[in-house]
C-alpha positions in Angstrom: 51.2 124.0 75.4 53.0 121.0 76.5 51.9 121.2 80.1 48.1 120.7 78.8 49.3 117.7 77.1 49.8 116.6 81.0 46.6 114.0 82.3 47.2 115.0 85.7 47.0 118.8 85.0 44.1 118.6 82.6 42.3 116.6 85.6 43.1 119.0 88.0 41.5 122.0 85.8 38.3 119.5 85.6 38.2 119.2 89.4 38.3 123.5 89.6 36.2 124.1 87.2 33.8 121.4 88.9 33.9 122.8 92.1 33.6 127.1 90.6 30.8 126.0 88.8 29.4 124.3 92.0 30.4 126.9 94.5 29.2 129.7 91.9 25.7 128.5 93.0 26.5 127.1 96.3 29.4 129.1 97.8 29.7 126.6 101.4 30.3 123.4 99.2 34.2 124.7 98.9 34.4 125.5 102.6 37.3 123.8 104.6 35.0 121.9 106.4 32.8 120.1 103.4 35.7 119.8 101.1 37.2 117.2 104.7 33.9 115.4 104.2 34.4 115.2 100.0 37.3 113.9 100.5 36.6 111.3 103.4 33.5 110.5 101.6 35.8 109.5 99.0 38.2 107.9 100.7 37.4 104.3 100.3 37.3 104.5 96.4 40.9 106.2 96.9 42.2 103.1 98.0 40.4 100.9 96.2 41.4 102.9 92.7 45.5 102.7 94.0 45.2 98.9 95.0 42.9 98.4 91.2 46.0 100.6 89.9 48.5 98.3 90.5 47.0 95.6 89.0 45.9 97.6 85.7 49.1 98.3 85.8 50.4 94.9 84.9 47.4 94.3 82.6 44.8 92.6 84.3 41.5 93.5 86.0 40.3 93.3 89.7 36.4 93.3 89.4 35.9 91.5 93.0 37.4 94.7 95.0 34.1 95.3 96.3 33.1 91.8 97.2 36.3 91.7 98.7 35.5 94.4 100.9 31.9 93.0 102.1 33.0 90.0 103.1 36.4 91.5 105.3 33.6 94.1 106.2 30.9 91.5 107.3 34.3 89.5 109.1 35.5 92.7 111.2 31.5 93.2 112.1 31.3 89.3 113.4 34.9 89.7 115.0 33.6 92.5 116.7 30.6 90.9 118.2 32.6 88.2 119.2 35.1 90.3 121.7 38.2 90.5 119.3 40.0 93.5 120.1 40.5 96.1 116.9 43.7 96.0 116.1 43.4 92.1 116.2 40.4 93.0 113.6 42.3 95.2 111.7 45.5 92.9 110.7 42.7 90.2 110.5 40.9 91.9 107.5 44.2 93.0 106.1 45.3 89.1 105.9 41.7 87.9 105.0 41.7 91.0 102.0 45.3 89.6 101.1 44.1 86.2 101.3 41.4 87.1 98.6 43.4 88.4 96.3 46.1 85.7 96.5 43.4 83.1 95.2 42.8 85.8 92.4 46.6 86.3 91.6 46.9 82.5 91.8 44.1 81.5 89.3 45.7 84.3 86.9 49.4 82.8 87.3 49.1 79.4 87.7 46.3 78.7 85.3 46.7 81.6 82.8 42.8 82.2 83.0 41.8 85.7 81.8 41.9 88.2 84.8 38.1 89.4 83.9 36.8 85.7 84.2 38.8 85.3 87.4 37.3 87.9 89.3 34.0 87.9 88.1 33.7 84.2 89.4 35.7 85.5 92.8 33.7 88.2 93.2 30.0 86.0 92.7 31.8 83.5 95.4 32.7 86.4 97.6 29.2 88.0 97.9 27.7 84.2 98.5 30.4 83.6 101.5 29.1 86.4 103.1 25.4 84.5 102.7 26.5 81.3 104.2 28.4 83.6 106.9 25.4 85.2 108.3 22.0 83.8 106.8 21.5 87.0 104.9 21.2 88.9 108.6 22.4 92.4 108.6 24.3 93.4 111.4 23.6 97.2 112.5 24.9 99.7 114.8 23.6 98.7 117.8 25.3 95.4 117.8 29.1 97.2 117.4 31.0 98.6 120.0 32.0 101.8 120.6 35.4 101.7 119.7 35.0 99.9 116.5 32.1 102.6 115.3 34.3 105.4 116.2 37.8 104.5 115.2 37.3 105.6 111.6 35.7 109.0 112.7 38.1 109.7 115.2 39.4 113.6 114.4 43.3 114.3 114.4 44.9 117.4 112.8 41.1 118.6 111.7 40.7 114.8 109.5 38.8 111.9 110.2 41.4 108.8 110.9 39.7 107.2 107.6 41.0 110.4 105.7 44.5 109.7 107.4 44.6 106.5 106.4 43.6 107.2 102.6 46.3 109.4 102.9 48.9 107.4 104.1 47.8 104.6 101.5 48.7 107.1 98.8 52.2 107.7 100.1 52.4 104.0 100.8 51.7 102.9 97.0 53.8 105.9 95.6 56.6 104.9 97.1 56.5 101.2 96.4 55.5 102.1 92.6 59.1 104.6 91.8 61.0 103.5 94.5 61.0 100.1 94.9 61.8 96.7 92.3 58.4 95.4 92.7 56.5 98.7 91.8 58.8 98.9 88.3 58.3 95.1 87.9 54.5 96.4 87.8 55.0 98.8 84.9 57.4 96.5 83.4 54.9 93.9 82.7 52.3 95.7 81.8 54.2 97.8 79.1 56.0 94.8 77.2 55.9 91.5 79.4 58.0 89.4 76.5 60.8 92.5 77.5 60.2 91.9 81.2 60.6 88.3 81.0 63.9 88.8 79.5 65.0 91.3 81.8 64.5 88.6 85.2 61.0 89.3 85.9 58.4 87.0 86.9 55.3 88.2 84.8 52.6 85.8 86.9 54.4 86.6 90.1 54.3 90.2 89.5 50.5 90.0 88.9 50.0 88.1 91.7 51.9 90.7 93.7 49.3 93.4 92.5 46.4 91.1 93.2 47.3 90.6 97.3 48.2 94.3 97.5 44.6 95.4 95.7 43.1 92.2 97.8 44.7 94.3 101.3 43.9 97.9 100.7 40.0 96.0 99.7 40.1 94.2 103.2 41.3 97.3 104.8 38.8 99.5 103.2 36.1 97.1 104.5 36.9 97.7 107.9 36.5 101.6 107.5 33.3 101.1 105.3 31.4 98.9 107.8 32.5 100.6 111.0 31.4 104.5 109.4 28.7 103.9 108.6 27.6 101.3 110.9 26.5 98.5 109.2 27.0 95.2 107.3 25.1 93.4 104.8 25.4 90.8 102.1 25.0 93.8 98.9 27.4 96.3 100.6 29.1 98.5 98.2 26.9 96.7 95.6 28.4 97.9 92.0 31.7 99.9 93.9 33.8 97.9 91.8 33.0 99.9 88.7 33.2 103.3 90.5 37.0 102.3 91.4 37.5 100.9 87.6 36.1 104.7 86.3 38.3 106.1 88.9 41.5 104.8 87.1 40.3 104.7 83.7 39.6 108.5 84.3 42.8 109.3 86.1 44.7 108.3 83.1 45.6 104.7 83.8 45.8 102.6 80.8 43.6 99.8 80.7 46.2 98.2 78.7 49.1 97.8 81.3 51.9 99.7 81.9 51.1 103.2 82.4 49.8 105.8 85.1 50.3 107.9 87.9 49.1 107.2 91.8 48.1 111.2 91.5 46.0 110.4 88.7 44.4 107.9 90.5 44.1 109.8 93.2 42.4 112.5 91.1 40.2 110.2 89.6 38.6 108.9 92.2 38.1 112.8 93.8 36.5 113.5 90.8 34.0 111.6 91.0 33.6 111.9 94.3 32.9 115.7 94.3 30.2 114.1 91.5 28.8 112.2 94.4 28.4 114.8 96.5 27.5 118.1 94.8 24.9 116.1 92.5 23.0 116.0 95.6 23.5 119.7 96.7 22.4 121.4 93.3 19.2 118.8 93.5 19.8 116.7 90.4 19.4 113.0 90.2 22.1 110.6 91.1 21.7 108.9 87.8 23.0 111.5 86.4 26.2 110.5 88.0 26.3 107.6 86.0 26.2 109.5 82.8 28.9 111.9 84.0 31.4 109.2 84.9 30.1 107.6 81.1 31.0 110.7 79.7 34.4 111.2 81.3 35.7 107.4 81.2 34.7 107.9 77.0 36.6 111.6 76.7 39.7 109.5 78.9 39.5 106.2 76.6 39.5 109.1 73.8 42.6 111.3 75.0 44.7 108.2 75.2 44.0 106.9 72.2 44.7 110.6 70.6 48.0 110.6 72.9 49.2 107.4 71.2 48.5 108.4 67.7 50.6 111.5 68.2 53.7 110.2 67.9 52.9 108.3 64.6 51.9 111.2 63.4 54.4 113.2 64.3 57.1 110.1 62.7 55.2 110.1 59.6 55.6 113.7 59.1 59.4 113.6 59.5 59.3 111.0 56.9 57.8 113.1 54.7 59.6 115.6 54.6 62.9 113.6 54.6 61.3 112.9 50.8 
């Protein structure tokens, strides 16, 4: 059937099947209430995943998202102690996070060094920023306000404010991907830059573009992630950056350039976030997490290299029988 032949469908019948098999044995993991706190829980690696979309999209690699995020988290923690009111903090992380991934896009563009190199140089400088920042001091709850600690947990319409703004993030990026000339510049690239040049499109500027928009969803996010849960610290979100790489990789987004869906990023990431949380509930170790997400970034790689064989295939038949 042509409709199983869809990523996004056969991802969705993943997520049921995930959460029948988990409420089969524990029935309250699918109530209203736990499935909010799934998918707040997983709301930071949304918008990481549509922010590392974009730029997978135009086929390069952001592996300093999460460094990125420390350090804007670690800045809105020291703003805060320092009287700055939030939404002063808030645009402030959004510039710093864009700021970030400027000097990423700018490396990429103007020196044509691999995107992979880039960022895994960025995102070593990142972490060590946030050293020199603060000494190696943690900053914990008691030294936040109020209103920055409750901001993100603040309940409208039965969600959390972070789940709001996940949400809004992935009407945000789905509109600028099919609706605007920068978001189709973005798959342009990726799927044949030599094309896009010749069509009037700036293939370093276009990455750059990705870069500062993955670089401000990663500064944003690390607003949310410090004031939840209360705390900043030099190793925050240590490794995140290859939870938000799985998250694409799974949702169908070619690591190639050029292909993908924000609801198969979206998908992505709230797979593996029900992972995260009912690995926990059914009392089995979180590394087995990390073989699950193994498992399902290997059977993605797999169905995308099947789904672009299928059409040779299906050519070299019609040749032969042409004969």
């Amino acid at each position: 059937m042509s409709i199983l032949k869809s990523r996004e469908t056969i991802l969705a019948l993943a997520i049921a099947a995930l959460l029948a098999a988990v409420a089969s044995r524990f029935p309250g993991f699918v109530a209203p209430a736990n499935l909010a706190g799934v998918f707040t829980d997983t709301s930071p690696l949304i918008l990481l995943a549509l922010g590392q979309m974009a730029v997978i999209l135009t086929k390069c690699i952001d592996l300093s998202v999460a460094a990125n995020l420390a350090l804007c988290g670690m800045a809105a923690a020291l703003m805060n102690g320092a009287g700055v009111p939030l939404p002063l903090i808030l645009l402030a992380v959004v510039a710093l996070g864009a700021g970030l991934g400027a000097v990423n896009g700018l490396l990429v563009w103007k020196l044509g060094i691999p995107s992979i190199v880039v960022t895994l140089g960025t995102m070593t400088i990142y972490r060590g920023a946030i050293f020199l920042m603060t000494g190696g001091a943690w900053i914990n709850a008691h030294q936040m306000s109020e209103g920055f600690k409750a901001f993100p947990r603040a309940v409208i319409g039965g969600l959390p404010v972070m789940a709001w703004i996940a949400v809004a993030g992935v009407a945000g990026v789905a509109l600028l991907l099919t609706r605007t000339p920068l978001g189709r510049a973005f798959y342009a690239v990726g799927g044949n830059p030599h094309a896009a040049v010749y069509a009037g499109i700036s293939v370093g500027r276009t990455q750059f573009a990705a870069f500062v928009l993955s670089g401000a969803l990663a500064g944003l996010t690390g607003y949310l992630w410090v004031a939840r849960y209360a705390v900043a610290y030099v190793d925050i979100a240590g490794g995140f950056e290859l939870d938000v790489v799985a998250a694409c990789v799974i949702g169908g987004i070619a690591i190639a350039g050029g292909s993908g869906t924000v609801a198969g990023a979206v998908m992505g990431a709230l797979f593996l976030g029900i992972i995260k949380n009912a690995l926990p509930v059914a009392g089995i170790s979180p590394f087995w997490q990390m073989a699950i997400s193994g498992t399902a970034i290997l059977a993605a790689i797999a169905f995308n290299a099947a789904s672009r064989r299928e059409p040779g295939r299906i050519i070299l038949r019609q040749a032969e029988a042409a004969e």
